[in-house]
N, C-alpha and C positions, 0 to 999 in steps of 0.2 A: 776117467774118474770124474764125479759131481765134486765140485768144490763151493764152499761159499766162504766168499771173504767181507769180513764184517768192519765196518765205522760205527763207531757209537755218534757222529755228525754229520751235516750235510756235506757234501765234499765240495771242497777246498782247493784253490790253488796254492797250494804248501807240500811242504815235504813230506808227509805221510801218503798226501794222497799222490801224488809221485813214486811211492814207493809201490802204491795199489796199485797204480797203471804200470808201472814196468813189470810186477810179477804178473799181472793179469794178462800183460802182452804175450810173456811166456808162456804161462799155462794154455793159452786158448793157442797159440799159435804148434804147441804138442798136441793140443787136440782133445785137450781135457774140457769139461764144460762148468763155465764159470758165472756163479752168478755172485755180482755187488749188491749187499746190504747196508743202505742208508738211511740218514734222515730226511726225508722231502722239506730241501727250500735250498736255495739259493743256485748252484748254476747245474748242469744236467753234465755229467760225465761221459766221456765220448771213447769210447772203447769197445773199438768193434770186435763182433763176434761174442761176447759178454752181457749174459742177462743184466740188467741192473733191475733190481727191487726196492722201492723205496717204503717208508712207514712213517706216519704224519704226528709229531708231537703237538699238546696245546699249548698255547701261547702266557706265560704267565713271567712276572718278574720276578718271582720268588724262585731263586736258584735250588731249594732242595728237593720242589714241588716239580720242578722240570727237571732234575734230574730223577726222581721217582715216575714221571712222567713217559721219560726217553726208555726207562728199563719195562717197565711195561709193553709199549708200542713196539720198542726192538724183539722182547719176548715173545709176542704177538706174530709177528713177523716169520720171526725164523721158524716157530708152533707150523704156521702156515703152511710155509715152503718144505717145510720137514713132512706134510702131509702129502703133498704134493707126490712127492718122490727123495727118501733119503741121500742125502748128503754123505758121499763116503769120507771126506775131511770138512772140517772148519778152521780157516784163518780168520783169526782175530787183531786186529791193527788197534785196542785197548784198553785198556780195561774191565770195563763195563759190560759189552760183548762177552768176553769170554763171562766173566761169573752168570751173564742171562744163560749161554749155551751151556754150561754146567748144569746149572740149576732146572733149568725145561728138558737136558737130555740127559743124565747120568753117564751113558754109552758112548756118545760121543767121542770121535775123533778130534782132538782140539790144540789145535799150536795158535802160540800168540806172537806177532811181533812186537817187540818191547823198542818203542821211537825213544823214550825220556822214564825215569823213575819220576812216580809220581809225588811221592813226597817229596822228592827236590823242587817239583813245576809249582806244587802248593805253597811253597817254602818261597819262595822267589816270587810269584802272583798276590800272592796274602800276607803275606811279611817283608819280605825286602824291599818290594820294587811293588809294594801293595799301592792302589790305586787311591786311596781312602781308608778312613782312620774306624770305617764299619767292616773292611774288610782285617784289617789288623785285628779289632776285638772277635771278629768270629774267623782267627784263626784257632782256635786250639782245637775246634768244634770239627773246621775243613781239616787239621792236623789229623784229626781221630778217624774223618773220614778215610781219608787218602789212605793213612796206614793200614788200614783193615781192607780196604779194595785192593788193596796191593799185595797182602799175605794173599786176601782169598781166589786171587787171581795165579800167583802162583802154585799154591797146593789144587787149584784147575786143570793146569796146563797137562798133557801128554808131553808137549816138545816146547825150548822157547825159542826164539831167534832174535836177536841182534844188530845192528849194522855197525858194532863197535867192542869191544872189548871193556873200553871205560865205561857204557852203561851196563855189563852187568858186575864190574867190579864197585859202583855206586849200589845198586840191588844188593850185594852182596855185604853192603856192609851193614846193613838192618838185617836182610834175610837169608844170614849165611848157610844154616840149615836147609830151608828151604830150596836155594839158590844148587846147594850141593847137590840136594835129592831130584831136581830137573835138569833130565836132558837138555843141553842148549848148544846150537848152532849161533857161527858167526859166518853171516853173509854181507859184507857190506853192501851198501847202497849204489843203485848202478844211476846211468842217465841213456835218455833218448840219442843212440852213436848215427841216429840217422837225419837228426836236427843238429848236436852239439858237434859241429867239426870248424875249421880253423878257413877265413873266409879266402876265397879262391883270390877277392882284390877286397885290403882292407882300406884302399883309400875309394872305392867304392863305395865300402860300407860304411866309412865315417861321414863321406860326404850326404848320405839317404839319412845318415842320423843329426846332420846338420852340427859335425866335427870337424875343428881342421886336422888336417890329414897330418900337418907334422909336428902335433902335440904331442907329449907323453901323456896317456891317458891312466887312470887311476879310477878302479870301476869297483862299485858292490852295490849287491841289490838286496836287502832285508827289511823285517818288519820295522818300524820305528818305532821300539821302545827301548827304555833303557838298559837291559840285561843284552843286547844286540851293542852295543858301545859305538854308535855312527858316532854320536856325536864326538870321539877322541879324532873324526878327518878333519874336524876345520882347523886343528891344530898342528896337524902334519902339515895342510896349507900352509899355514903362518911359520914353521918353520923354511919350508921351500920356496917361500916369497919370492928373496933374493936372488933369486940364480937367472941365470943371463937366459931361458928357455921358457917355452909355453908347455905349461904344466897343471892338467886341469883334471881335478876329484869330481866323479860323477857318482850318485848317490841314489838307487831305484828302491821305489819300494813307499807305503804310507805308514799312518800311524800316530798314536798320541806325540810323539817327540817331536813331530813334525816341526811346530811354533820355535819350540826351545831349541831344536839344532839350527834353524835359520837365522834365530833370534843371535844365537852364538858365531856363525858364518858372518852376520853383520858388524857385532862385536869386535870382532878380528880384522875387519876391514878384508876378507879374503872370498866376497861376491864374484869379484873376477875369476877365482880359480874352482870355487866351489858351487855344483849347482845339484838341487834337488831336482831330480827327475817324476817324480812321483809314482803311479802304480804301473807296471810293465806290463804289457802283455804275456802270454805265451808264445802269441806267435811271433813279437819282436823282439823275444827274450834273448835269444841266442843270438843277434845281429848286435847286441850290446855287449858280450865278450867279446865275440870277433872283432871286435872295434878297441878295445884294450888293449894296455901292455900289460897292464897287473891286477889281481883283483885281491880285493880286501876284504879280509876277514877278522875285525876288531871286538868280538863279542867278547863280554866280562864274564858271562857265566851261563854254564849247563847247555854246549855245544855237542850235542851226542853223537854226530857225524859230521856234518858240515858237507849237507848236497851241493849247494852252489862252489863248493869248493874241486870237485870233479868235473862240476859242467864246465868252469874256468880252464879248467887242464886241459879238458879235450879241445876246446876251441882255441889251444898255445897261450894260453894267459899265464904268469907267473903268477902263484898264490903267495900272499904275506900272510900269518896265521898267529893266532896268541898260542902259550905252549900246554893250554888245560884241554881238556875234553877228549872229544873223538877227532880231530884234526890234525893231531900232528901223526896218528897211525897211518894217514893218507899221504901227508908231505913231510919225506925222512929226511929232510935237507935240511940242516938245523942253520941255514945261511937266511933259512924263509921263516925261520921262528923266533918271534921274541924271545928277549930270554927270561921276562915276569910278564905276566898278566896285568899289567899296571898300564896308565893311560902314557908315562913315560917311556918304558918301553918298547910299547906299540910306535910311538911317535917316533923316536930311535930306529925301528927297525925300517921305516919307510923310511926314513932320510936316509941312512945306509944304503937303500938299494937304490934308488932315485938317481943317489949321486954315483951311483957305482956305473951306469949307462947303460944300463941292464946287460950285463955282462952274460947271463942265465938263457939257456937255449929252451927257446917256448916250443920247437917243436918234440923235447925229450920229454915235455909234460903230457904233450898229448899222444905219444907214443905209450904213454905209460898208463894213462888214462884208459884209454880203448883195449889196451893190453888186462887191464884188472879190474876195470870198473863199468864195460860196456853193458850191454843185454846179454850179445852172445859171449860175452865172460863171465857171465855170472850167470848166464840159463841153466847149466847142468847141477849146478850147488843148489840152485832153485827147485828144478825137477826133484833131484834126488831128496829134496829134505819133506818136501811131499809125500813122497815114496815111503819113506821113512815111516813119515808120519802113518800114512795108511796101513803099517804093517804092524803099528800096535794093538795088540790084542786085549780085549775091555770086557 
């Protein structure tokens, strides 16, 4: 089967495009032929066996003009490849994509996967957690946007997919019709079981990450912005000050909040316990669970899965989780859940397990992990939803 799987950006080290490389891993590895449609710039995607295509936006600050810009280029693109030789399916990873390949193909085969609704990400970017007081006033404008790519992206679709249940009951509450009238698959999100496993000696690996071996360690790696809630660890520090043990919050990952969580870690007097790691590799990503006992997941809002909260499991890490989003369908152990969303809380629910001496068996997370959430757990729900796809009739 020709497949092409579509980014409306350049690819990323984030969890969408995590999600391309695992279903791409599938698909070529059944022997289907895959090719990535991106944007050209930033790092080169490395999946063998898999055409990648890129398509070149121009350069402009004006955010409506580049985005009129990228639907063009992407249209252009697929126009192309569609020449080339037809595409028996199209995945689409969001938005944008899918209403180009509607609108250049009628015929088309087309499933999308739905990572985040998009009125909630506009909602939360330009209003809540808006950067500036120009992105505030030209919210109703991106408001009107968003909700119109998002109907029209739904009455697009053939098939949608998932990696959550909570995102399409969010969809579903603007686009209930709509939402009813499309087929939709839940696949959750899997991870690399050939990198994310639990480390053979992890006083090896603390020692190569320049850890003492008999800390308790306290691990997450996200973007640094506010709707991600790092900044609620320097306050679990300040409560665990006191306890007679070496107990240290490691924190991966960049971003605007950078100044202010450090700014706040100083505050606290809690330098000793807390330290910003800053951007993580890929390739030394997984050596940084295996080196944890716990990993933390304190976001305030519109958590649609929560990847690194699998990668955690499979490498024996206990996850702590807030109780909104796609996270707690992953970890049922309501012992690892706050019981509010609140920065209290979260603070509450670390200190509970900390002082508990982690009583919780890391290797029943990564049993459970590789058991529902590997590749080869999740390759056949993949294949078949393909399959699926390819059998509707247009």
């Amino acid at each position: 089967m020709r497949i092409a799987m579509l980014l409306s950006e350049p690819w990323q080290t984030n969890g969408v495009c995590r999600v391309v490389e695992s279903w791409a891993r599938i698909l070529t590895d059944a022997e289907h032929d895959v090719t990535l449609v991106c944007e050209e710039r930033g790092a080169d995607p490395e999946l063998p066996g898999c055409r990648v295509a890129t398509y070149r936006v121009a350069e402009t600050k004006n955010r409506l003009d580049r985005w009129k810009g990228r639907r063009e280029a992407l249209t252009r693109s697929i126009l192309a490849l569609e020449s080339e030789a037809p595409f028996d399916v199209y995945l689409s990873h969001d938005w944008l994509p899918t209403t180009c390949v509607r609108r250049a193909l009628p015929n088309a085969r087309l499933a999308q996967t739905i990572h985040s609704p998009l009125v909630d990400e506009n909602h939360l970017n330009n209003w809540q957690y808006a950067p500036s007081m120009r992105h505030r006033a030209l919210y109703p404008a991106t408001l009107a946007m968003s909700w119109s790519l998002e109907s029209q992206g739904l009455r697009a679709l053939d098939r949608a997919h998932t990696l959550s249940e909570y995102t399409w009951q969010r969809l579903g509450m603007r686009h209930s019709r709509l939402c009813r009238d499309t087929p939709r698959d839940r696949i959750p999100g899997t991870f690399d079981d050939r990198r994310f496993v639990p480390a053979q000696d992890r006083g090896q690996v603390r020692r190569d990450l320049g850890l003492p071996i008999e800390a308790k360690i306290l691990w997450t790696v996200r973007r640094l912005v506010p709707r991600n809630g790092v900044d609620r660890i320097a306050e679990c520090a300040r409560r665990l000050r006191d306890r007679n043990e070496t107990i240290l919050f490691q924190i991966g990952g960049t971003g605007p909040e950078k100044d202010r969580i450090q700014a706040e870690i100083d505050r606290l007097g809690v330098g000793d316990m807390v330290r910003l790691v800053g951007f993580v590799s890929e390739e030394t990503l997984p050596a940084w669970y295996q080196a944890a006992d716990v990993f933390l997941l304190p976001t305030r809002a519109l958590e649609c899965f929560g990847l690194p909260v699998i990668e955690a499991m499979a490498c024996g890490c206990v996850p702590l989780i807030v109780p909104d989003g796609g996270p707690p369908e992953l970890v049922r152990d309501p012992r690892l859940v706050a019981s509010t969303n609140t920065d209290t809380a979260f603070v509450d629910l670390v200190e509970r397990v900390v002082s508990s001496d982690f009583p919780l068996n890391g290797e029943r997370f990564t049993d459970e992990a590789h058991r529902l959430y590997s590749e080869s757990a999740i390759a056949p729900a993949v294949l078949e939803f393909v399959e699926r796809l390819n059998r509707v009739r247009r």
